[in-house]
C-alpha positions as CSV (number, residue, x, y, z in Angstrom):
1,X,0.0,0.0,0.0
2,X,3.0,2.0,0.8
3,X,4.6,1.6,-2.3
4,X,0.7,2.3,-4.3
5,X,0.9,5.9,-1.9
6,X,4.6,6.9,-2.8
7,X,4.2,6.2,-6.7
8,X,0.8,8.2,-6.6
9,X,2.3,11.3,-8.3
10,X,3.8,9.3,-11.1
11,X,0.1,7.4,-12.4
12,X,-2.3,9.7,-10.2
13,X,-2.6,12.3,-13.7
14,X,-2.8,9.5,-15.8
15,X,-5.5,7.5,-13.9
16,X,-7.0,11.0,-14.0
17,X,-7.2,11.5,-17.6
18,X,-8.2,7.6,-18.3
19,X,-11.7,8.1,-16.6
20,X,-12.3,10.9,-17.8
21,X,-11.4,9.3,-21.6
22,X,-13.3,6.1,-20.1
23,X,-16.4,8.3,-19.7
24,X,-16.4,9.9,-23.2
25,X,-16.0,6.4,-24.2
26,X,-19.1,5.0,-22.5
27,X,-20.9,8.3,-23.8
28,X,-20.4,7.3,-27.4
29,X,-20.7,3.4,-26.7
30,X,-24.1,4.2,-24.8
31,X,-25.3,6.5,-27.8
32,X,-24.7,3.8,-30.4
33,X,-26.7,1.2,-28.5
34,X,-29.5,3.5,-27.4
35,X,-30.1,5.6,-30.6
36,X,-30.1,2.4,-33.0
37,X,-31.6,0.1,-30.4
38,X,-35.2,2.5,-30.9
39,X,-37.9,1.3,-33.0
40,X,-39.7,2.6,-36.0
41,X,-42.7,3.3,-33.5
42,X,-40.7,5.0,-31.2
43,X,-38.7,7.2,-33.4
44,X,-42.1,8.4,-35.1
45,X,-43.2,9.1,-32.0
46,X,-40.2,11.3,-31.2
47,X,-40.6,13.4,-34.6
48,X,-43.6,14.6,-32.8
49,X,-42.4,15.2,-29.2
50,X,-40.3,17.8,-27.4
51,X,-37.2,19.2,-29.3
52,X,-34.9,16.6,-27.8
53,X,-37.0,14.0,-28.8
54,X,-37.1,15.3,-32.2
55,X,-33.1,15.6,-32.4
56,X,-33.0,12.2,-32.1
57,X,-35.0,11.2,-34.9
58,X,-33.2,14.3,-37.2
59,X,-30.1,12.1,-36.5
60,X,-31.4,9.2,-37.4
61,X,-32.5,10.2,-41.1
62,X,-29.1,9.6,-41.9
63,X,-27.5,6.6,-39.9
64,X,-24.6,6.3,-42.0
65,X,-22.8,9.5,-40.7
66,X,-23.9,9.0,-37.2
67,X,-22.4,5.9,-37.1
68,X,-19.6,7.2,-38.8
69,X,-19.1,9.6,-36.1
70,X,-19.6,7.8,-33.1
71,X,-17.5,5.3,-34.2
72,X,-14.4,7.6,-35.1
73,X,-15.1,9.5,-31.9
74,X,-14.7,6.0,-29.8
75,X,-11.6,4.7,-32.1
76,X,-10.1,8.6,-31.3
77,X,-10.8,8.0,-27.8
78,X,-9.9,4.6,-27.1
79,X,-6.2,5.3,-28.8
80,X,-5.5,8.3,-27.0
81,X,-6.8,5.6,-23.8
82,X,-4.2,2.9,-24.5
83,X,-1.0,5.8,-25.0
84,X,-2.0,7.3,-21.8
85,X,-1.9,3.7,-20.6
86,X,1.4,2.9,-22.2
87,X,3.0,6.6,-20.7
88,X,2.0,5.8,-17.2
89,X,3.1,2.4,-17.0
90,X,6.7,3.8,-18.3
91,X,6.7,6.0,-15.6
92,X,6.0,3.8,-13.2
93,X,8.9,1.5,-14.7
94,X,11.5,4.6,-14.9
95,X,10.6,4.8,-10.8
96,X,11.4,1.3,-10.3
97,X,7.4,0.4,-9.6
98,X,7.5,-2.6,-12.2
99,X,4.8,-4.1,-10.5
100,X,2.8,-1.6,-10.4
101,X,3.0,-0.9,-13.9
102,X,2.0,-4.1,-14.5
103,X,-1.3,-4.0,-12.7
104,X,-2.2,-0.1,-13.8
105,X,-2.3,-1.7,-17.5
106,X,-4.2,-4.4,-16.4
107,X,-6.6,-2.5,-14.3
108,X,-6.9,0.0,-17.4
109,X,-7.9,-2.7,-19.9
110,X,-10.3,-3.9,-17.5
111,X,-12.0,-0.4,-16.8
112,X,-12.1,0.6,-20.3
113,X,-14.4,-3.1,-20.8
114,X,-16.4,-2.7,-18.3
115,X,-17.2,0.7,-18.0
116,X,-16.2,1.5,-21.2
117,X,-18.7,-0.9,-23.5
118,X,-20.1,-3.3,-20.9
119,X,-21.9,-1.6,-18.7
120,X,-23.3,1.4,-20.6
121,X,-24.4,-0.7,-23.6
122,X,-26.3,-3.1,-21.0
123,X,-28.1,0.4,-19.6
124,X,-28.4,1.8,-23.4
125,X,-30.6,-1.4,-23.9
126,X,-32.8,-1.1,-21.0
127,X,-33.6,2.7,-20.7
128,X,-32.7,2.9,-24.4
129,X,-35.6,6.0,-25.2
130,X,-34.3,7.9,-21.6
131,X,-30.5,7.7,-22.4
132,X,-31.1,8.6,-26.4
133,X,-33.1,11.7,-25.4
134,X,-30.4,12.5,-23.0
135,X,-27.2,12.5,-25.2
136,X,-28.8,13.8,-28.5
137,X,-28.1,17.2,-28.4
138,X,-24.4,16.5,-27.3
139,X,-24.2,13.8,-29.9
140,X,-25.7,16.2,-32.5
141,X,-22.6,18.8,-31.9
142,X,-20.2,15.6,-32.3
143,X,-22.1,14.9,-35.3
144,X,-21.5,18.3,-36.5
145,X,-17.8,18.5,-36.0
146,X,-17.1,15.6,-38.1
147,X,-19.1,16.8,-40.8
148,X,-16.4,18.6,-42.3
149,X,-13.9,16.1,-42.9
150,X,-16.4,13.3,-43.7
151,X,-16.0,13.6,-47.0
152,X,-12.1,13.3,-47.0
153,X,-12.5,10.3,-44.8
154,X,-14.9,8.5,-47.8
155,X,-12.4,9.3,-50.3
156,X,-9.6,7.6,-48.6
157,X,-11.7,5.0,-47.8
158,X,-12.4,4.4,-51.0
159,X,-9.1,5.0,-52.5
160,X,-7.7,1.9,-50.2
161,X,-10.3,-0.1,-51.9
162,X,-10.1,0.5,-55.3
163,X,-5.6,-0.1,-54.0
164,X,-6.1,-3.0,-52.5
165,X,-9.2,-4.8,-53.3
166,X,-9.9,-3.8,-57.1
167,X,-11.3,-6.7,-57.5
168,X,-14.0,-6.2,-55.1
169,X,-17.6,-6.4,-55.7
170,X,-20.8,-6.2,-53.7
171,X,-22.1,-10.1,-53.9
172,X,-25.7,-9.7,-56.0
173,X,-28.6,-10.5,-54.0
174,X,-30.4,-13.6,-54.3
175,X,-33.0,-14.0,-56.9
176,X,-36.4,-13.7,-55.7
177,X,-38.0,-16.4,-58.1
178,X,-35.6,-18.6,-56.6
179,X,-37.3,-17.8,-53.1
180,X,-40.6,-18.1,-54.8
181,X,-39.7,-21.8,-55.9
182,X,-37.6,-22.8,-52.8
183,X,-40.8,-21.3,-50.8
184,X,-43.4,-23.3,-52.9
185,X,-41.6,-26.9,-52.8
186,X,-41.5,-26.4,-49.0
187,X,-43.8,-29.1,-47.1
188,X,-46.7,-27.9,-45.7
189,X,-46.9,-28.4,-42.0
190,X,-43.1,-29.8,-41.8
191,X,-41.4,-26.8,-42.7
192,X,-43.6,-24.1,-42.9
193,X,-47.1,-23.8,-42.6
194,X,-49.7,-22.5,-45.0
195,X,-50.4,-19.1,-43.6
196,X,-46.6,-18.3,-43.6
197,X,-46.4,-19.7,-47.5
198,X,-48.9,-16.8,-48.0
199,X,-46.9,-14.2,-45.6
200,X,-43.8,-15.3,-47.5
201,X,-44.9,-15.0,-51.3
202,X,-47.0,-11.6,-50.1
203,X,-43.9,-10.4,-49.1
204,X,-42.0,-11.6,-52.7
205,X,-44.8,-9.9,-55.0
206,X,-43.4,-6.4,-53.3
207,X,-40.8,-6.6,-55.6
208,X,-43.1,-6.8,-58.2
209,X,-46.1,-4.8,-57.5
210,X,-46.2,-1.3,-58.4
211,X,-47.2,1.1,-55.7
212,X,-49.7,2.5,-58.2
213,X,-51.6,-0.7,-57.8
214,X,-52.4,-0.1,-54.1
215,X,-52.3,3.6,-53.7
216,X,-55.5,5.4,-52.8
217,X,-56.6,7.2,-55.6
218,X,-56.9,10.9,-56.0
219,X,-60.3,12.0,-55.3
220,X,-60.9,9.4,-52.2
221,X,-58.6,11.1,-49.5
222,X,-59.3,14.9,-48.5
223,X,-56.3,17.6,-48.5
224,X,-56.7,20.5,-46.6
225,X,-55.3,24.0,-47.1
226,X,-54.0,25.6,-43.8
227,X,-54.3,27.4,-41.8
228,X,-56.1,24.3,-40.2
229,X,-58.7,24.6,-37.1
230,X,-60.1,21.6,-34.7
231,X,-63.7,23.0,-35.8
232,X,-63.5,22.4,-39.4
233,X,-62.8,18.7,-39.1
234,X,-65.8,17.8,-37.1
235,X,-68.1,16.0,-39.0
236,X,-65.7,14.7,-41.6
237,X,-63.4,11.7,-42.3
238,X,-60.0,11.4,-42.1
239,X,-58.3,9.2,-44.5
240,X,-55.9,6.9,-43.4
241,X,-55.2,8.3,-39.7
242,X,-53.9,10.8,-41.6
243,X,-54.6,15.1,-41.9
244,X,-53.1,15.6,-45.5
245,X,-51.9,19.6,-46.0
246,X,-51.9,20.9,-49.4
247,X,-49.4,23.2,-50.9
248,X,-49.7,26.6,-50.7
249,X,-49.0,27.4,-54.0
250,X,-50.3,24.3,-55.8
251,X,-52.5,21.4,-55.3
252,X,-50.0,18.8,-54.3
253,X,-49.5,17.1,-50.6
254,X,-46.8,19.3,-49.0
255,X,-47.2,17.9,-45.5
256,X,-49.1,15.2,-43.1
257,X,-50.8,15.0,-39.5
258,X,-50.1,11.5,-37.9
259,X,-53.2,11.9,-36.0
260,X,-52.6,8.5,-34.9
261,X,-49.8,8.9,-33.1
262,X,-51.1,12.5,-31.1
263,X,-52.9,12.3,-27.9
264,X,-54.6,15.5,-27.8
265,X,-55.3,18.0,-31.1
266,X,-55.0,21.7,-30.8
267,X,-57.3,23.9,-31.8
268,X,-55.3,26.3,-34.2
269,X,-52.7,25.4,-37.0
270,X,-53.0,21.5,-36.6
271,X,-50.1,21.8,-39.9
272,X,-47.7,23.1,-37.4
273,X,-47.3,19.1,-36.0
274,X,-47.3,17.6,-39.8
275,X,-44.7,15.8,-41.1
276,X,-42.9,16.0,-44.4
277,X,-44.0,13.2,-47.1
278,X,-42.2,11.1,-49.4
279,X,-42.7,11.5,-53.2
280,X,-42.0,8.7,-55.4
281,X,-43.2,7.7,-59.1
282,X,-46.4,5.6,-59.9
283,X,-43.6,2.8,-61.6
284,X,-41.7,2.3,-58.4
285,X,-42.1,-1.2,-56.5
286,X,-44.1,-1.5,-53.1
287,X,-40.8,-3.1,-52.1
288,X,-38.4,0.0,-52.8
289,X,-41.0,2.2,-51.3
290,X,-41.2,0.6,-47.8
291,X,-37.8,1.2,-47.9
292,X,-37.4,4.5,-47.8
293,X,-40.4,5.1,-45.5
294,X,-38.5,2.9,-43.0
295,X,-35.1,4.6,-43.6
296,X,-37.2,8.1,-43.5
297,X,-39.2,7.2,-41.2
298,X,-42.0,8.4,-43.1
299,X,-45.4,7.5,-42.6
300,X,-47.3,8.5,-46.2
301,X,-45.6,8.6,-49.9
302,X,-47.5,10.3,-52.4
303,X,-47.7,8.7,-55.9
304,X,-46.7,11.1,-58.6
305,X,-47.2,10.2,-62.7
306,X,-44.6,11.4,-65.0
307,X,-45.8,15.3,-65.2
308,X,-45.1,15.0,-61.5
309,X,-48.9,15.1,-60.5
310,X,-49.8,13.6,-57.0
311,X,-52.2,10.6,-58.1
312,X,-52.6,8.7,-54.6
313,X,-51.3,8.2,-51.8
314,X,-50.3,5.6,-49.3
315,X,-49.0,5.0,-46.5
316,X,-46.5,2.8,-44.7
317,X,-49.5,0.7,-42.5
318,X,-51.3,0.0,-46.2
319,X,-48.3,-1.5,-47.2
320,X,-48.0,-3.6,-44.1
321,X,-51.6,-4.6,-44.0
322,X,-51.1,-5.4,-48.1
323,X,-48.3,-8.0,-46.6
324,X,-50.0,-9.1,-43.7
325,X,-53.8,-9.8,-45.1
326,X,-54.3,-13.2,-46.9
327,X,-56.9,-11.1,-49.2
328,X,-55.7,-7.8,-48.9
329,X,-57.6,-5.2,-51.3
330,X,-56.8,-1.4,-52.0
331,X,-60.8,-0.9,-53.0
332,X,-61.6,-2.4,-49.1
333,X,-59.0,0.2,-47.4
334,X,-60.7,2.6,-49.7
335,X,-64.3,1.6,-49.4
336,X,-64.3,0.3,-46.2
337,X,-66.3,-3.0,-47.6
338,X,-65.8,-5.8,-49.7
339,X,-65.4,-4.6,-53.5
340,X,-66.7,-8.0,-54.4
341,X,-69.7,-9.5,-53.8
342,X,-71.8,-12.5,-55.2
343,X,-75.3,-12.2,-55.6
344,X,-75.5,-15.7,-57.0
345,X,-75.5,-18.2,-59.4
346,X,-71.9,-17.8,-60.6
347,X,-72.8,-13.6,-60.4
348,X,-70.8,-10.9,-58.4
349,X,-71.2,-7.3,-58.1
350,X,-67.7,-5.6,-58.5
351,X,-66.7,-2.1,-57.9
352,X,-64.4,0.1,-60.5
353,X,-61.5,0.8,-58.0
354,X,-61.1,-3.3,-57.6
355,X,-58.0,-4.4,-58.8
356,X,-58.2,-7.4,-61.9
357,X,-55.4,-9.2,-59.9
358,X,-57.6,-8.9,-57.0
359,X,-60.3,-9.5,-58.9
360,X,-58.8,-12.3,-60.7
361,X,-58.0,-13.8,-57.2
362,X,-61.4,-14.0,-55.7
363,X,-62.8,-15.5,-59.2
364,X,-60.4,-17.8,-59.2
365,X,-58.8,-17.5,-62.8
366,X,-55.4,-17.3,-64.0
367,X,-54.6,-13.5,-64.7
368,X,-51.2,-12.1,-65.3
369,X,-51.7,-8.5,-64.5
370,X,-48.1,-7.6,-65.9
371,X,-49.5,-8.2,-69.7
372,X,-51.5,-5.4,-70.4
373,X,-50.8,-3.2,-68.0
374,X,-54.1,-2.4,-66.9
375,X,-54.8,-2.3,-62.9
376,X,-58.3,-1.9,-62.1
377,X,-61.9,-3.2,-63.3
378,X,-62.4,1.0,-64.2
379,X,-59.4,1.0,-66.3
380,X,-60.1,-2.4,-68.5
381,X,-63.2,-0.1,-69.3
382,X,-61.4,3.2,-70.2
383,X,-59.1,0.9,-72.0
384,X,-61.4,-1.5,-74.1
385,X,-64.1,1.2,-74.6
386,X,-62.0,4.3,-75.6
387,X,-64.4,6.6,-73.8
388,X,-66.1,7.3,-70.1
389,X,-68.3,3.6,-69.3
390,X,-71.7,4.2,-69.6
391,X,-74.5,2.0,-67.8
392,X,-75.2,-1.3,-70.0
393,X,-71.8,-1.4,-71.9
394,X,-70.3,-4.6,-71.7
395,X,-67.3,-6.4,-72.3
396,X,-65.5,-9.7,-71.8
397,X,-63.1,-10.7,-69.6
398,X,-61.2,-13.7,-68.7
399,X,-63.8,-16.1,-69.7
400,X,-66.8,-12.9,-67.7
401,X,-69.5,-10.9,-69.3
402,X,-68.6,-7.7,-67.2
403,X,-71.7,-5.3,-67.8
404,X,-71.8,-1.8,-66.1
405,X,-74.9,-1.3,-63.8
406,X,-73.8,2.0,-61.8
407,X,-72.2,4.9,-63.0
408,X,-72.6,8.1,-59.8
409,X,-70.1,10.2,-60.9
410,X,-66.5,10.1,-63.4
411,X,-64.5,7.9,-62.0
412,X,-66.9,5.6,-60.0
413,X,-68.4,2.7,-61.5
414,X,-70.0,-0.7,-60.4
415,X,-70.0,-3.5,-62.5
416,X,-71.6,-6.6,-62.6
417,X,-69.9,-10.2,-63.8
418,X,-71.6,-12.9,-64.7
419,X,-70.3,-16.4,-66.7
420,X,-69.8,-15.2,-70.9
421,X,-72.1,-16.2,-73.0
422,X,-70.5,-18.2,-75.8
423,X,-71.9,-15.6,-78.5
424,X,-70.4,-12.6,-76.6
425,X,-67.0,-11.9,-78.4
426,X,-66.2,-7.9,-78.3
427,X,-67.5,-5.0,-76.3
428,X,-70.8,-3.4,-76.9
429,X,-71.4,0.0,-76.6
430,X,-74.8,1.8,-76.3
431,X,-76.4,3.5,-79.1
C-alpha cells in the first residue's frame, strides 16, 4: 500500500485523464446502442415530441454519418486511452514500480471493458428512449464536428479499396424467383405452414407490384389547405389516420398530420405538428417504397405520374396490411367494404377501384396483371371502350360478361360479372 501511496504522483494524472477518456468512451458506446436500439414506433413518436425528442429522430435520417461519427469518436478515444496507458506504466517502470505498472495496465484494460462498452451498452438497452433523449443534443454537436472532414475520410476509404481490393464487388442479392420456388416446394406443416407460404410470397410480390396498384386514388382522400382549425374537421373523415396539408402554391401534398400517433389535437394550425412526405413515381415497387419510409421514417408517400402530378397516396400501414392480409384489397382500405360481392348463381357485383389481380383472385382464374398493363376493373373499361363507361356497356373478360350497372359520378363505377355467353366476343357500346 505504501509503495501504491509513494508512486501516486507518477500514475495519479494519468488514472485521472483515463476516466475521464473512459467516460467519453461510455458516452459514445451508450449512444450507439440507445439511438439504433429504438424502434420505427418510437422514433415516429419522437418526430412529434419535445425538441430533444425530435433531435434524435433528425439524426437518425441519416445513420450512415452518425455511425460514422460515433464510431471515429470511440476509435479517437480509445487510442489516446491505451498511449496514456502505455505513458504511465513507463513512468511507473522509470521509478522502479515494475509491479505496479503491470497491474495499472491491467486494471486500465479492465476499466475501459467494463465501464467502457459493458456496462453502458447493457443500460443503453434497458432505458434505451431515456438515455437517447439524454445524449442527442451532445451527440448532435459531435455529429456536426465531423461533418467537415467526412468527405475526406470517404475518399480515402475508398481509394484503399479501389488499392487494395480492385477486384471487389458487392455479392448480388439472391434471386427472388428462386425464393418463390424454394418457398413453394416447402412441405406444408413440416417446414412451414400454410399461412406463412402466404406471408412469405406476399412479401416476394413487393418486388413486383407497383405502388400505383395499391395507392388510394386521387379523389378518395381529403387535403386540406392551412391554416387548419379543430372545428373544421368535425363532422368529416379522415383518410388513413392521416390530416393531408396541401401546398400553398399548388395542389399537391406538401405535408401530413399522424393523428394516430397524437394524444390531444389543438385547436389552431394543426399543420404546425405535420410531417414531411415522401414523393415517389407511380412505376416504383411496393418493395423500394417501404424502404425508404422505414429509412425516412416516413409514414405517407405520395404517388406522382410522369408530369409529377400527385395521383394517390399511401401509407407505410397500407403496405404492411397489403403483406399481412391473406386477401388484402386497395378498393376495401378505400371503401371500407368488400369490392366484391356475389349475388348468386356464378354472379358478383364488383366495384371500378377493384383491382383485376384482386379481382382475378377471388374469381379464381389465371390472370397475369403484368400483360396489359391495366390495374383496375375501371381501367379495363377506359381501355377497351376508348371513352367514359356508360350504364349497360359490356365487355369480356377472362372467360366474364362484365356489364356496367352503376355509374354516380366520373371515376366511379360498379360492374356486374356474370359467366360469358358463348356468343359474346367484343365489347358493346350503347347506341
Amino acid at each position: 500500500m505504501n509503495e501504491f501511496l509513494n508512486a501516486a504522483p507518477l500514475w495519479l494524472p494519468g488514472a485521472a485523464a483515463m476516466a475521464g477518456l473512459i467516460v467519453a468512451s461510455g458516452f459514445f458506446s451508450g449512444s450507439e446502442t440507445a439511438i439504433f436500439y429504438l424502434s420505427r414506433d418510437e422514433l415516429r413518436i419522437m418526430q412529434m415530441g419535445k425538441p430533444r425528442e425530435r433531435m434524435v429522430a433528425e439524426l437518425l435520417r441519416d445513420p450512415d454519418r452518425v455511425l460514422t461519427a460515433i464510431l471515429f469518436w470511440n476509435l479517437l478515444i480509445n487510442l489516446t486511452y491505451f498511449a496514456v496507458s502505455v505513458v504511465t506504466a513507463r513512468q511507473l517502470m522509470r521509478g522502479g514500480y515494475s509491479g505496479l505498472a503491470g497491474l495499472i495496465s491491467f486494471l486500465a484494460l479492465a476499466a475501459i471493458i467494463v465501464f467502457g462498452e459493458i456496462v453502458p451498452k447493457s443500460l443503453s438497452i434497458a432505458l434505451r428512449r431515456h438515455i437517447a433523449v439524454l445524449v442527442s443534443y451532445p451527440l448532435a454537436l459531435a455529429v456536426r464536428i465531423l461533418d467537415p472532414i467526412l468527405p475526406t475520410l470517404s475518399a480515402i476509404t475508398r481509394g484503399l479499396r479501389r488499392a487494395f481490393w480492385p477486384n471487389l464487388r458487392v455479392e448480388p442479392y439472391i434471386d427472388t424467383d428462386d425464393i418463390e420456388r424454394a418457398v413453394a416446394i416447402s412441405e406444408v406443416g413440416v417446414e412451414i405452414i400454410r399461412h406463412e407460404q402466404e406471408l412469405l410470397h406476399s412479401v416476394l410480390d413487393l418486388s413486383n407490384t407497383t405502388v400505383e396498384e395499391i395507392m388510394r386514388p386521387r379523389g378518395t382522400y381529403p387535403v386540406w389547405r392551412p391554416p387548419i382549425q379543430r372545428d373544421a374537421l368535425i363532422g368529416t373523415s379522415v383518410t388513413a389516420d392521416y390530416l393531408l396539408v396541401q401546398e400553398q402554391d399548388g395542389e399537391g401534398i406538401a405535408s401530413a398530420v399522424p393523428l394516430s400517433a397524437m394524444s390531444s389535437i389543438p385547436e389552431d394550425d394543426i399543420e404546425k405538428l405535420a410531417e414531411a412526405v415522401l414523393h415517389v413515381p407511380w412505376c416504383a415497387t411496393v418493395a423500394d417504397t417501404l424502404e425508404l419510409l422505414r429509412e425516412r421514417l416516413y409514414g405517407l408517400a405520395c404517388v406522382v405520374n410522369e408530369y409529377g402530378e400527385t395521383i394517390g397516396i399511401v401509407t407505410y400501414e397500407d403496405i404492411i396490411d397489403t403483406i399481412l392480409t391473406a386477401d388484402a384489397s386497395r378498393a376495401k382500405r378505400v371503401l371500407r367494404r368488400e369490392p366484391v360481392l356475389e349475388i348468386g348463381d356464378g354472379k358478383y357485383h364488383v366495384d371500378g377501384l377493384t383491382t383485376l389481380r384482386y379481382l382475378a383472385k377471388r374469381l379464381g382464374v389465371d390472370y397475369d396483371p403484368n400483360s396489359d398493363g391495366l390495374l383496375t376493373v375501371t381501367g379495363l373499361l377506359h381501355e377497351r371502350l376508348q371513352r367514359f363507361p356508360d350504364v349497360g356497356d359490356r365487355l369480356e373478360w377472362c372467360g366474364f360478361d362484365v356489364r356496367v350497372i352503376d355509374v354516380p359520378r366520373r371515376g366511379r363505377l360498379r360492374v356486374m360479372l356474370s359467366p360469358a355467353e358463348p356468343s359474346l366476343e367484343a365489347p358493346q357500346e350503347n347506341a
